[in-house]
NUPARO-556192 format. One line per 5 residues: number of its first residue (from 0); for each residue x, y, z negated of C-alpha. Coordinates in Angstrom, 3 decimals. Layout:
# NUPARO-556192
NUM	X Y Z  ...
//
This chain:
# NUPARO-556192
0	-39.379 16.054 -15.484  -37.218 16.321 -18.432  -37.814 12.506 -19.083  -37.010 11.499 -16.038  -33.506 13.229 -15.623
5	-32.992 11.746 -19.080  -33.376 8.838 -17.747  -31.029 9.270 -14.905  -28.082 10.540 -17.023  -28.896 7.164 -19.067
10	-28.430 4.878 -16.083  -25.067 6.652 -14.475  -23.846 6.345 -18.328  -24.834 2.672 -18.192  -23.096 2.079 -14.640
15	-20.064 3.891 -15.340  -19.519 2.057 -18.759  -19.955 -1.603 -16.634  -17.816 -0.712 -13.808  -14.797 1.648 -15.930
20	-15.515 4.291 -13.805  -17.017 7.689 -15.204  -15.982 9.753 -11.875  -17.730 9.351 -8.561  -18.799 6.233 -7.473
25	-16.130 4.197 -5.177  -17.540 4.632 -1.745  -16.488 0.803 0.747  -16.933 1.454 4.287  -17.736 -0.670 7.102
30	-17.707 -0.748 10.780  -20.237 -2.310 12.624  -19.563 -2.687 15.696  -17.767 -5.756 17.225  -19.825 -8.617 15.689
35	-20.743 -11.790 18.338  -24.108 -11.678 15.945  -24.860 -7.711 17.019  -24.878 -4.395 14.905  -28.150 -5.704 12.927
40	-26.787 -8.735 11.916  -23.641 -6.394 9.843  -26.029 -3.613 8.291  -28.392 -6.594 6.933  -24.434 -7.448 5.072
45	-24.668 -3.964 4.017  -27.928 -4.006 3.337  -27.821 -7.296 0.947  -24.420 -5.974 -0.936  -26.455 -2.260 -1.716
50	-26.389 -1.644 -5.419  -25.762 0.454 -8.352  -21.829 -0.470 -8.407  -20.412 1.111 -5.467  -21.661 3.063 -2.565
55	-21.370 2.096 1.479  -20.794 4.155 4.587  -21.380 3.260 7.845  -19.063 3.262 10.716  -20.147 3.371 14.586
60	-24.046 2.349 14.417  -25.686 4.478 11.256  -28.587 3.826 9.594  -30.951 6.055 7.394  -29.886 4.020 4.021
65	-26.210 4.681 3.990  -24.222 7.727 4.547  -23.136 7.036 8.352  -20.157 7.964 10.811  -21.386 7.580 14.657
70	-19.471 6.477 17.257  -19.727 4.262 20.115  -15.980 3.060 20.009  -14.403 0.438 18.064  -10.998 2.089 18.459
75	-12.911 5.761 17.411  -14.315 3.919 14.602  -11.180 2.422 13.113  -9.582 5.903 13.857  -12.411 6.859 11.819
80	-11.730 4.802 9.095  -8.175 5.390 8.722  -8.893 8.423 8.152  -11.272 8.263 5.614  -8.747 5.841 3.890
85	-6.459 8.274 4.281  -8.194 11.690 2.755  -9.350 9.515 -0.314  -13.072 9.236 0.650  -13.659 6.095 0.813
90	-11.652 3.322 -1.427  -11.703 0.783 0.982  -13.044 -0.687 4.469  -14.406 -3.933 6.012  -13.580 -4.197 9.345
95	-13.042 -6.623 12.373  -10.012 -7.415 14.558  -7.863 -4.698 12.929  -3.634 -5.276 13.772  -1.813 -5.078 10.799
100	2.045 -4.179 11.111  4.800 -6.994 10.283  5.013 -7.606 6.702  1.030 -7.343 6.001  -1.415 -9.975 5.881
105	-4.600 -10.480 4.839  -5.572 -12.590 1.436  -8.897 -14.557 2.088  -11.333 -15.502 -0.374  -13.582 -18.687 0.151
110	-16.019 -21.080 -2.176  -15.758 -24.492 -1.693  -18.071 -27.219 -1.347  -19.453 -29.054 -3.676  -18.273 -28.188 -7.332
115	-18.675 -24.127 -5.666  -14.891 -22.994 -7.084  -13.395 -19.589 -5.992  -10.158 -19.899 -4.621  -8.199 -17.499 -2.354
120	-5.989 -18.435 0.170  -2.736 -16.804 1.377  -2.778 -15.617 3.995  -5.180 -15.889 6.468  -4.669 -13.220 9.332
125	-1.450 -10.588 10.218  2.316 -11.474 9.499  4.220 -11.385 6.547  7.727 -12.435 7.956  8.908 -13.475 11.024
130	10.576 -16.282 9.314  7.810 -18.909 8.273  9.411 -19.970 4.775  9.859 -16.443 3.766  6.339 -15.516 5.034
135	4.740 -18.255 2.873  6.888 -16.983 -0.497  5.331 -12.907 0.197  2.420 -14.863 0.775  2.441 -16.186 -2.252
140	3.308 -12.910 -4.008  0.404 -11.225 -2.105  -2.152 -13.676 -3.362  -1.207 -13.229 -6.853  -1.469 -9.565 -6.369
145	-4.709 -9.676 -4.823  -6.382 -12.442 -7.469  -5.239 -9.959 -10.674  -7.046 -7.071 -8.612  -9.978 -9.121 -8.475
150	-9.889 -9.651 -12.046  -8.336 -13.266 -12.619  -5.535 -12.248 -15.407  -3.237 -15.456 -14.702  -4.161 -17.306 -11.123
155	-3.032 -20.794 -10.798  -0.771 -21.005 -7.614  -0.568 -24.081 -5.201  1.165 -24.452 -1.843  -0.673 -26.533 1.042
160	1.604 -29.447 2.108  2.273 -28.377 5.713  5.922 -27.485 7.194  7.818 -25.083 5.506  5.959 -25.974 1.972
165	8.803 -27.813 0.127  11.058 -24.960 0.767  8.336 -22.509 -0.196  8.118 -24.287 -3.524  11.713 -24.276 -4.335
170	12.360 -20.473 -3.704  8.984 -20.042 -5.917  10.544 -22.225 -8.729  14.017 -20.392 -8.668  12.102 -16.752 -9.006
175	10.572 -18.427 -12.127  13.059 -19.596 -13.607  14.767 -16.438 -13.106  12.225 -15.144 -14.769  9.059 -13.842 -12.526
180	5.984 -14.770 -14.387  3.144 -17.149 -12.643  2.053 -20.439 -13.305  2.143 -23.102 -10.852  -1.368 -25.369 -10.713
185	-1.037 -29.233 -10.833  -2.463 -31.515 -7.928  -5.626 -33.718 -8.979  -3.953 -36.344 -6.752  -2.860 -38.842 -9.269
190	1.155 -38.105 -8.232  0.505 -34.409 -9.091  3.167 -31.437 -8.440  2.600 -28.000 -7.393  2.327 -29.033 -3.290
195	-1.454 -29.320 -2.547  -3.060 -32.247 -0.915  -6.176 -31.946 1.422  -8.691 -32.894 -1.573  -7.264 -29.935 -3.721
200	-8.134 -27.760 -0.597  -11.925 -29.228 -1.106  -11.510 -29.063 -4.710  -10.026 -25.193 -4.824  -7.858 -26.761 -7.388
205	-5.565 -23.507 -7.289  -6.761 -19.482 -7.995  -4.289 -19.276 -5.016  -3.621 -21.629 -1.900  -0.481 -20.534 -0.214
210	-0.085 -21.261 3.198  0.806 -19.893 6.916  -1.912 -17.269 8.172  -2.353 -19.560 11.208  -3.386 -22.435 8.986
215	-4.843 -19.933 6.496  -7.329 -18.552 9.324  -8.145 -21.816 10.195  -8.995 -22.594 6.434  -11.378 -20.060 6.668
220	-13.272 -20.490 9.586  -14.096 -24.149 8.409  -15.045 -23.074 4.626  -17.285 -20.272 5.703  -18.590 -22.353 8.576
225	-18.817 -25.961 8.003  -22.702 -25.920 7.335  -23.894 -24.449 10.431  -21.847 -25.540 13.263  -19.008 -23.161 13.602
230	-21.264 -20.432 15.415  -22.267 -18.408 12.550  -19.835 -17.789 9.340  -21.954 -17.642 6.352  -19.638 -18.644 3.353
235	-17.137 -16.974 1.705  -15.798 -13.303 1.212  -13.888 -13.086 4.636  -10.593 -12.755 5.599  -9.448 -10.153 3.314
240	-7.821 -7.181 2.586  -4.319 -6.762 4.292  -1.580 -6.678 1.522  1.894 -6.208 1.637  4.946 -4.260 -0.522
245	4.353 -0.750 0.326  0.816 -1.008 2.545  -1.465 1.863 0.529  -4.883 1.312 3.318  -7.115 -1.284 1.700
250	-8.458 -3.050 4.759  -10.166 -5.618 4.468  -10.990 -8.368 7.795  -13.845 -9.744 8.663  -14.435 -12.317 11.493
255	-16.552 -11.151 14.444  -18.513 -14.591 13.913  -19.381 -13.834 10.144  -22.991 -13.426 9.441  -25.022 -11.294 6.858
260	-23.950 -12.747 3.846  -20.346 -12.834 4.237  -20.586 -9.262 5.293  -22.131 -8.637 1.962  -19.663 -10.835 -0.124
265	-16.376 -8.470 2.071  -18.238 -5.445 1.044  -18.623 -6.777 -2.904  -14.307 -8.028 -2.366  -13.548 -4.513 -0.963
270	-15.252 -2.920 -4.342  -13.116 -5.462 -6.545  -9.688 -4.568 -4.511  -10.078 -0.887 -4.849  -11.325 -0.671 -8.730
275	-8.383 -3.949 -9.365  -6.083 -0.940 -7.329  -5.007 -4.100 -5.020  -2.088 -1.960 -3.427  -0.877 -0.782 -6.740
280	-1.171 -4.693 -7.954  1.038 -5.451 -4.908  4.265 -3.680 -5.499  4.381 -4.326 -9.279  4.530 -8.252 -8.280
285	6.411 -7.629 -5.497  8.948 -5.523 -8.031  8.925 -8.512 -10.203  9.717 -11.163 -7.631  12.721 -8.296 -7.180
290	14.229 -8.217 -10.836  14.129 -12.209 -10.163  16.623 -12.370 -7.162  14.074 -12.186 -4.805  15.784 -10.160 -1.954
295	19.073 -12.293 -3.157  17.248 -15.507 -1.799  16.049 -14.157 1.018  19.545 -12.918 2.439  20.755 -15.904 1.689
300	18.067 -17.963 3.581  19.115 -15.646 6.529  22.878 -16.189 5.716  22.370 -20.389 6.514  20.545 -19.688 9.508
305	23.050 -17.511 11.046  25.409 -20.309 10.013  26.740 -21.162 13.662  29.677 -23.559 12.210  29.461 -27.253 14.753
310	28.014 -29.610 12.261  30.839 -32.359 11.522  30.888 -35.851 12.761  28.709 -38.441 10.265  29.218 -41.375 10.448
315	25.845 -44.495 9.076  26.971 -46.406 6.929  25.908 -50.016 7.094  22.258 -51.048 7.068  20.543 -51.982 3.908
320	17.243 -52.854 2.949  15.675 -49.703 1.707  12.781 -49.640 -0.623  12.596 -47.032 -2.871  11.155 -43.293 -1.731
325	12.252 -39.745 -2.407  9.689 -37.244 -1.438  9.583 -33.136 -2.105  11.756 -32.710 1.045  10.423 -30.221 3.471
330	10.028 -31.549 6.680  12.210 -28.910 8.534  15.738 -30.403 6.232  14.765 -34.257 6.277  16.915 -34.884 9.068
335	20.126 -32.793 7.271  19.234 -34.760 3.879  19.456 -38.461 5.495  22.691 -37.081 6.935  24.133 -35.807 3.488
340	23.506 -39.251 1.999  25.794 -40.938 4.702  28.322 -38.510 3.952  28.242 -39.623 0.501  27.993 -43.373 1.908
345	24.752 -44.204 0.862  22.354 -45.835 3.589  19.365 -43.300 3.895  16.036 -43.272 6.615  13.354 -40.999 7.156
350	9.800 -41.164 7.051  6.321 -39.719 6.266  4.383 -40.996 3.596  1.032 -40.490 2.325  1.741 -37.435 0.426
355	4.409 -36.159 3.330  7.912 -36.174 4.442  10.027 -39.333 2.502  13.858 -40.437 2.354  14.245 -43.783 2.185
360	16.734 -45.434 -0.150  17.473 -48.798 -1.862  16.294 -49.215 -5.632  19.607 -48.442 -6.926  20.476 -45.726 -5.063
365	17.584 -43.773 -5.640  18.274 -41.479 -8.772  22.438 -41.254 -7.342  20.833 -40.036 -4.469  18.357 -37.649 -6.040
370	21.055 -35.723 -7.860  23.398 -35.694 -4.224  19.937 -33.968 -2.858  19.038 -31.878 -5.631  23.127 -30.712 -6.020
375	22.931 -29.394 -2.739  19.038 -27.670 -2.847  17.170 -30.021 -0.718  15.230 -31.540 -3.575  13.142 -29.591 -5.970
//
């Protein structure tokens, strides 16, 4: 007897030195009702993430392996769940179709094919703004947050060239160079820059891929589903846990078409957000972002929509043969920067090029009209 209780003290020593933890064991919950795949299909997840790291409760259906809560209800069980959250007993929860309030969204976590790279991508359900630019920069901010809980000391940031990403990047670069700390990736695409093409998506050339949660859910649906017809998710670590600047419940999303093994990878992501403190990561960025003008920006994004002042009379100026391109321009000010080159009496078109939006200038125009754009914080 006495050899065998030696041998238990031996093994909780072992597991708390490996995890950091020398109190109780952090407890993840899980609900598991709602899946299209049935309540078996999410306690096999459970079942395939049990080990000596972290403990898991049920929620709705029990079983004899875990410690259980029973209910019949999806809304009982999430009312269940918040309050678990709430009294400290368990760390954090995997859930399905959970509503997050405005200015929380969920960070997801995929691998990608081929060379198998981590990457996460923010966001991929809930709503961090109502306006999409400022959305995507708290995005950003709530990726970071949630790849330094999961243990990556300095992620690599990248923003997915769709709408809104030009503008994302140029708010990003102004909080670093007033002096918030994060480090832009570089596209493998031979023309490089910190806006991601679709092969760095493949890739997972960033830690972090910032995007809109619309896209950003449909990011995930196709890396945790591309191998088996879009029926059954079995990639990936799910949707992830809802993060935002004061948001203390670590809930983490999972899709009601994700099978066994993402519900084990969710459970083995919840673990990593609640010993990484994920909240706690989450306002010390979002402080950061702060002490660089981050609010500052903001209001003044606001102030320029609210501008109502009749835009002036531009007049073209006469037609030249234009060869030369200009791209970083977000889509949404491409029509405003053609116009601000007239002003200055310099012929300018739009287009879209390979890579994205383009202005269209001749050869020696180009760098007058690159400093006219950049002057007035259209251009990166």
């Amino acid at each position: 007897m006495s050899k065998k209780i030696i041998s238990e003290v031996l093994l909780e020593v072992a597991e708390a030195i490996e995890t950091g933890n020398f109190g109780e064991k952090i407890k993840v919950g899980i609900t598991t009702l709602g899946s299209e795949h049935g309540v078996d299909n999410v306690i096999k997840g459970a079942q395939l993430a049990k080990n000596n790291l972290f403990d898991i409760v049920l929620i709705g259906k029990g079983h004899k392996d875990f410690k259980s809560y029973e209910t019949d209800s999806e809304d009982e069980a999430h009312k269940i769940m918040e309050e678990l959250l709430d009294k400290g007993e368990i760390s954090s929860c995997v859930t399905m179709h959970y509503n997050f309030p405005i200015g929380v969204s969920t960070v997801g976590r995929v691998i990608t094919p081929g060379k198998g790279n981590e990457m996460f991508i923010a966001t991929t359900t809930g709503t961090s703004a109502t306006d999409r630019v400022e959305a995507m920069v708290r995005n950003a901010i709530y990726g970071i947050a949630t790849a330094k809980s999961a243990g990556i000391k300095q992620p690599t940031v990248g923003i997915i060239n769709i709408e809104g990403a030009r503008q994302t990047e140029k708010v990003l670069l102004e909080l670093q160079k007033n002096g918030y700390d994060f480090k832009f990736t570089e596209s493998q695409r031979a023309d490089g820059g910190a806006v991601m093409r679709g092969n760095d998506l493949l890739m997972g050339t960033p830690d972090v891929m910032v995007t809109d949660s619309l896209t950003g859910n449909l990011f995930m649906k196709i890396f945790s589903s591309y191998t088996t017809g879009g029926d059954y998710e079995a990639q990936g670590y799910g949707y992830g846990p809802g993060v935002g600047e004061n948001y203390d419940r670590r809930i983490l999303i999972l899709s009601r078409a994700s099978g066994s093994p993402v519900v084990a990878k969710a459970l083995q992501y919840g673990y990593e957000v609640a010993l990484g403190k994920v909240n706690e990561k989450a306002r010390e960025e979002y402080k950061k972002a702060q002490n660089a003008g981050l609010d500052k920006i903001f209001s003044e994004m606001k102030n320029k929509k609210q501008d109502t002042k009749p835009s002036e009379e531009i007049k073209m100026p006469e037609k030249e043969v234009v060869t030369s391109q200009i791209s970083g321009v977000d889509i949404m000010d491409l029509e405003d920067a053609a116009k601000l080159l007239w002003k200055h009496n310099i012929y300018a078109e739009s287009g879209m090029g390979c890579t994205g939006p383009i202005i269209l200038v001749s050869k020696g125009n180009k760098e007058k009209s690159k400093e006219i754009l950049k002057t007035e914080g259209l251009l990166s």
